[in-house]
MARKOLTOR-754801 format. One record per residue (C-alpha): z, x, y. Coordinates in steps of 0.25 Angstrom, whole numbers, padded with zeros to 4 digits, always signed. Example, Ala and Ser with C-alpha at 12.3 -4.5 7.8 and 13.67 -1.06 7.14 Angstrom:
2
+0031+0049-0018 +0029+0055-0004 
END
This chain:
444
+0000+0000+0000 -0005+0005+0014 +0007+0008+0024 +0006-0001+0038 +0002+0010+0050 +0008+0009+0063 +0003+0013+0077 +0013+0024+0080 +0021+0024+0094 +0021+0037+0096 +0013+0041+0109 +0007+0054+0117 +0019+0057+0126 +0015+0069+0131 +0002+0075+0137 -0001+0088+0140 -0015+0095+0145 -0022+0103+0136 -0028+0112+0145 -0019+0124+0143 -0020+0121+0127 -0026+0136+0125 -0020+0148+0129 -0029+0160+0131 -0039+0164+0121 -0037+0175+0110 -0048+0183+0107 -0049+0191+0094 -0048+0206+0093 -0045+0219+0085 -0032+0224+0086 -0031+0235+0096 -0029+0241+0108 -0039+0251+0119 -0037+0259+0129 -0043+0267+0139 -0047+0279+0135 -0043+0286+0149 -0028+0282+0147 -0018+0293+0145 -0010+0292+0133 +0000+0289+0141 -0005+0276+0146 -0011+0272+0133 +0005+0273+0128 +0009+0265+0138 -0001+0254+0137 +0002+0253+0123 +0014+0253+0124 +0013+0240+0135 +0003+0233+0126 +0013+0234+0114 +0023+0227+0123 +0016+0218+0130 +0011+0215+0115 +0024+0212+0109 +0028+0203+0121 +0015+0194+0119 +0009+0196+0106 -0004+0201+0112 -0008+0203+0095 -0014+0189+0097 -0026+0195+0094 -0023+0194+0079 -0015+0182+0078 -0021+0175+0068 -0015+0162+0069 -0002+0156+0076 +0011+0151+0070 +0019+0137+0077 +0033+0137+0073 +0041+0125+0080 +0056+0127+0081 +0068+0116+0083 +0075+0124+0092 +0089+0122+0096 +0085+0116+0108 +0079+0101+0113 +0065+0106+0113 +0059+0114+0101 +0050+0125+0102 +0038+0132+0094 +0036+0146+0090 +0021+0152+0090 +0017+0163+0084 +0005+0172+0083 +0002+0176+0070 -0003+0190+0068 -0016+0192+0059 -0013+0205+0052 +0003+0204+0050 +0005+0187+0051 +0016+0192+0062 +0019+0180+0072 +0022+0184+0087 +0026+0171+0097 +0016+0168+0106 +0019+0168+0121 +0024+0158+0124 +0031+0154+0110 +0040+0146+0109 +0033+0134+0115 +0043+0121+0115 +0037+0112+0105 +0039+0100+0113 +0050+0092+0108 +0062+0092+0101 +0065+0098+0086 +0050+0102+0081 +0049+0099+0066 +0034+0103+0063 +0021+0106+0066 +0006+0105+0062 -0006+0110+0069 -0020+0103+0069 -0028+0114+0069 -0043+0108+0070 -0035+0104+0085 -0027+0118+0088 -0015+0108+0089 +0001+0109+0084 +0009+0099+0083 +0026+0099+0083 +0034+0086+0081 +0046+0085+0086 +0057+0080+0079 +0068+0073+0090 +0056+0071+0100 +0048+0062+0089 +0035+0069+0095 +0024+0077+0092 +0017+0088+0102 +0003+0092+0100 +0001+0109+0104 -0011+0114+0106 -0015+0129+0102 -0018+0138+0111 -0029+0150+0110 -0017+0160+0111 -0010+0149+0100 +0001+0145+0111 +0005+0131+0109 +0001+0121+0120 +0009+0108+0120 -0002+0095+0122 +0004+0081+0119 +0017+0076+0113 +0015+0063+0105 +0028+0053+0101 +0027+0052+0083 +0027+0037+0078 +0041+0039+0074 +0053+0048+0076 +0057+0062+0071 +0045+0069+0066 +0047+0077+0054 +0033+0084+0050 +0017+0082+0055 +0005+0086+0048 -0009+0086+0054 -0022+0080+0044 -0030+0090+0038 -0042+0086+0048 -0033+0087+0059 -0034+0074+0064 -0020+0068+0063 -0007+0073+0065 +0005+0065+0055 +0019+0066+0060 +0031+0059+0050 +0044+0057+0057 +0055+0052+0051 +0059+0038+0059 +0049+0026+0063 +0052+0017+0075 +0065+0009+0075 +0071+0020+0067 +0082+0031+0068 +0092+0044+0063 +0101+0030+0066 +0093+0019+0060 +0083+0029+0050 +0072+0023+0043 +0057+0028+0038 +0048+0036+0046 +0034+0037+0047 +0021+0045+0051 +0015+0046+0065 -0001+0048+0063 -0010+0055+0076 -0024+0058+0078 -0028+0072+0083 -0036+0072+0091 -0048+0085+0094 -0039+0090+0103 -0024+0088+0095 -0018+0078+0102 -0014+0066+0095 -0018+0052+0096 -0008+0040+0096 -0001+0038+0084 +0000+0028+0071 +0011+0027+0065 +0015+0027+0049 +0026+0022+0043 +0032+0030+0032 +0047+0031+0023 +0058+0037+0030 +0062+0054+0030 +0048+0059+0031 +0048+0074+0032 +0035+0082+0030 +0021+0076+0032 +0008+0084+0025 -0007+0077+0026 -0018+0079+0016 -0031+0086+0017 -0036+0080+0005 -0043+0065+0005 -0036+0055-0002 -0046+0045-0001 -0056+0039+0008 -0053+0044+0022 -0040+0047+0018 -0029+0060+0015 -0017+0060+0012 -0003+0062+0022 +0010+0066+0013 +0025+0065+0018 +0037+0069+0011 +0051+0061+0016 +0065+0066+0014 +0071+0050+0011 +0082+0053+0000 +0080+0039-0003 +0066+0037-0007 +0071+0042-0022 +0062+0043-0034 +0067+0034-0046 +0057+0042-0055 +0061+0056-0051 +0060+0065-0063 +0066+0077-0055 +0067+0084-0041 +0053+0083-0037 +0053+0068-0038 +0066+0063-0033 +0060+0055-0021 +0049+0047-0016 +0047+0054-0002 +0033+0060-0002 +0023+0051+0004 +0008+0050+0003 -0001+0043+0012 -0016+0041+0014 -0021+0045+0028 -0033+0040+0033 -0045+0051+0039 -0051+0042+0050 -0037+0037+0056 -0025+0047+0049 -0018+0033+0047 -0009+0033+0034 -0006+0025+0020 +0001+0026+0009 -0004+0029-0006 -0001+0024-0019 +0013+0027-0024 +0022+0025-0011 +0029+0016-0003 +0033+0017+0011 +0045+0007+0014 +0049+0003+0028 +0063+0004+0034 +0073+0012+0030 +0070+0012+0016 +0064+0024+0007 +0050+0024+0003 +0044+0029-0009 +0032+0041-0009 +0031+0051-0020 +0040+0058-0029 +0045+0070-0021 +0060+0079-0021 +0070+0078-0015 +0068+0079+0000 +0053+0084+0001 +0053+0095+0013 +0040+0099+0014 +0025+0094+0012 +0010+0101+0011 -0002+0099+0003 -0010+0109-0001 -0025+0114+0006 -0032+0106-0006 -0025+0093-0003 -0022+0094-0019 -0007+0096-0020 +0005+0092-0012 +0020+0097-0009 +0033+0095-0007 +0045+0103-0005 +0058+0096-0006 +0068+0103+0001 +0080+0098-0008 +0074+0099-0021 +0070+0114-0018 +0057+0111-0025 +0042+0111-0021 +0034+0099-0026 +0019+0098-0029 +0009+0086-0028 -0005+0083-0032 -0012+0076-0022 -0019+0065-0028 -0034+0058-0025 -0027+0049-0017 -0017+0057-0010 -0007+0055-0019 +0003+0064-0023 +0008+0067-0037 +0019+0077-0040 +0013+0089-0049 +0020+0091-0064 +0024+0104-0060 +0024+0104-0047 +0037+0107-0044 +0041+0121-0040 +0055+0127-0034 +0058+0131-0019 +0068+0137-0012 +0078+0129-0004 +0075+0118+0003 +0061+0120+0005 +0051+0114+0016 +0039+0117+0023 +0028+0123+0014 +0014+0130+0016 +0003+0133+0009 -0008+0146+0012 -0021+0144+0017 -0027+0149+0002 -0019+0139-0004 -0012+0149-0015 +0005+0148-0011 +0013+0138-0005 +0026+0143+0004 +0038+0134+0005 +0049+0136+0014 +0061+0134+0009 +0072+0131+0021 +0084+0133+0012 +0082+0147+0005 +0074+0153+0019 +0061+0154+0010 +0046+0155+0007 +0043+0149-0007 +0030+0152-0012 +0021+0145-0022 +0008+0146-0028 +0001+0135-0036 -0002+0129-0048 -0014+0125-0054 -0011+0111-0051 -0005+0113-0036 +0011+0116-0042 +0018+0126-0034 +0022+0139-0042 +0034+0147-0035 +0026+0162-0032 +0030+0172-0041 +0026+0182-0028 +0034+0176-0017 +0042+0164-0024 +0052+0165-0010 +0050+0173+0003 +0062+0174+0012 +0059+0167+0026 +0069+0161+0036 +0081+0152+0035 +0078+0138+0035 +0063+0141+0030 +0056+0128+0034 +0042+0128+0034 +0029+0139+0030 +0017+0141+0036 +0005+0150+0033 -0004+0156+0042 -0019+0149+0039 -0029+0161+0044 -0025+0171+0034 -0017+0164+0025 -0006+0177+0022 +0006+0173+0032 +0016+0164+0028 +0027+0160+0040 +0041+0151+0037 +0051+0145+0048 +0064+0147+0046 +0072+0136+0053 +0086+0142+0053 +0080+0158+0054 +0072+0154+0067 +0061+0162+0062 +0046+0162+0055 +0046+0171+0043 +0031+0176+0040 +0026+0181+0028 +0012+0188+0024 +0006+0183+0010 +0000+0191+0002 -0011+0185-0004 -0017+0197-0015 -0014+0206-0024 -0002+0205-0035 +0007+0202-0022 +0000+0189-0018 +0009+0179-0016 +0018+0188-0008 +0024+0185+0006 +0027+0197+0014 +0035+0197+0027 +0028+0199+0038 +0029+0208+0048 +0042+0205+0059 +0044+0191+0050 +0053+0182+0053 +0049+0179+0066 +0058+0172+0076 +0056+0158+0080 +0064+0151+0089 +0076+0141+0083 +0074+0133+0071 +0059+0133+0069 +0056+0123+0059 +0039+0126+0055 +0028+0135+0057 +0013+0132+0058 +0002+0143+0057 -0011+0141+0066 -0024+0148+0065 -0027+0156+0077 -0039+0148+0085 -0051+0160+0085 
END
């Protein structure tokens, strides 16, 4: 049965020119320096030693930053901030653009996605029930456009389509209800437009605790893919669990239509209004993290109690179905994961144990712990996992309690493949409580 679809009333409350959107352009070059040859040693001392310093205040390497990294933090303040880095080409080292950090625009930043066809970020914030659209400079400074109200209030996670025509944002509290008087949440739906700003929203009503939001690139049917949400509702229990993996119905699938980006449900759940559980698919414990893979094949979840990660095939119809083995152990309380650009290892970052975990794949999609790098060392509170897209090798985790992004170089040949190597001047600091990271290609 087909859920009802609302029009949302969240409105554009904020705009901005975007005249001042760039910043100045980057050309490409050979790493070097010249001289003139008339210059006395002296001289040629002294301008080196002025260029190295005027260097290491303002990251004149741009040259070779091969893609930028956006790291949105809480902070301990009313307004949160976000961290951007350049990321070196040869060594995967991050230096803090200029003006970093930027504020992010409201208050206690949870997430953001980029929509990349568009140069655009996106960061909700949480206590301000909003959205602000960034656009990416040349120089990969962020440069704040529009803020939009979401649908509902408190926005947990957003995910942009693989076409990059609409941004979905879940939040955890419809209208009429509160942290006083809770009840289900729902899913805000926007158009982007050719220039990333969003159109006015629809709104979709959903079950209640809604905590990660992933969208298919794979079709599911005429004119349709496929958006999935994992909810942390301890009520919606599975009376046919048969183990950890299964003990709740809180993973939800919906179809999600390519002309307008407006959603349904599929076979197999049911969504319940008021303050009343809904039923999805067998999940663990309290799912904390969601992504498919490139192929749109397989799905999967952590769940952050059960210390487990859990796999799915993704059906013809955009259903999923857990896989017989695909069950694999984590560290401690995992959340965010990734997977590189070759599709080969998935990272999970396990908050509770301050770790990477690493996995390769089975023949049928099941995550298999890696016998090279089963666990990495990162920050405390490792949330979230990001790998740079260009070149594939560099890994970065946040750590929320550590203040910091740790980055690691994968090797990807040899006997040694698999391994993560720290790279150089890792951990890098970030300003208090940073709670995800985002990697960007470098706009040639």
């Amino acid at each position: 049965m087909k859920s009802e679809i609302e029009m949302g009333r969240g409105t554009r409350v904020q705009n901005k020119s975007r005249k001042s959107m760039s910043g100045p352009p980057v050309q490409m070059g050979v790493r070097q320096s010249v001289f003139s040859g008339a210059a006395s040693l002296f001289s040629k001392a002294a301008s080196v030693l002025a260029l190295a310093t005027i260097c290491s205040l303002t990251a004149c390497d741009s040259d070779y930053t091969i893609s930028y990294l956006y790291a949105p933090s809480e902070t301990a303040t009313t307004s949160g901030l976000i961290n951007a880095y350049g990321i070196d080409d040869q060594t995967g080292a991050l230096h803090l653009l200029a003006d970093s950090p930027i504020p992010s625009g409201g208050r206690k930043p949870v997430a953001i996605a980029v929509a990349q066809s568009q140069r655009t970020v996106y960061v909700i914030n949480h206590d301000d029930s909003d959205v602000v659209e960034f656009s990416i400079g040349t120089d990969g400074k962020l440069y704040p456009q529009n803020t939009y109200n979401t649908t509902g209030s408190y926005p947990t996670s957003l995910a942009v389509s693989a076409d990059n025509k609409y941004l979905y944002i879940a939040y955890t509290y419809q209208i009429g209800y509160t942290t006083a008087s809770p009840g289900p949440g729902g899913i805000s739906i926007y158009a982007i437009a050719t220039d990333g700003s969003l159109g006015t929203p629809v709104d979709f009503p959903i079950g209640r605790a809604p905590v990660g939001i992933a969208v298919s690139s794979k079709a599911t049917g005429s004119g349709s893919n496929a958006v999935y949400v994992i909810s942390q509702d301890t009520a919606a229990t599975n009376p046919a669990s048969t183990g950890p993996s299964t003990q709740t119905l809180d993973l939800f699938a919906f179809a999600a239509s390519t002309s307008n980006g407006l959603l349904s449900t599929l076979p197999g759940e049911t969504i319940v209004s008021g303050n009343l559980p809904s039923s999805g698919y067998a999940t663990g414990i309290s799912p904390g993290g969601i992504i498919e893979d490139a192929s749109g094949t397989h799905l999967y979840v952590t769940d952050n109690a059960g210390n487990i990660v859990i796999a799915y095939a993704i059906g013809a119809n955009g259903v999923p179905t857990q896989l017989a083995d695909g069950v694999a152990a984590t560290g401690s309380a995992p959340l965010g994961m990734a997977i590189d650009p070759s599709g080969t290892y998935l990272f999970v970052a396990n908050s509770g144990s301050g770790t990477i975990g690493e996995y390769t794949f089975g023949s049928d999609g099941s995550p298999i712990a890696s016998t090279t790098a089963p666990s990495t060392q990162a920050g405390t509170g490792t949330n979230c996992v990001t790998v740079e897209p260009t070149q594939g090798i560099y890994v970065y985790a946040s750590g929320l309690i550590s203040n910091s992004i740790t980055g690691e170089q994968l090797i990807t040949t040899g006997s040694t493949a698999g391994t993560l190597k720290p790279i150089i001047n890792s951990p890098f600091a970030a300003t208090t409580l940073p709670v995800c990271a985002v990697a960007v290609p470098r706009s040639q």
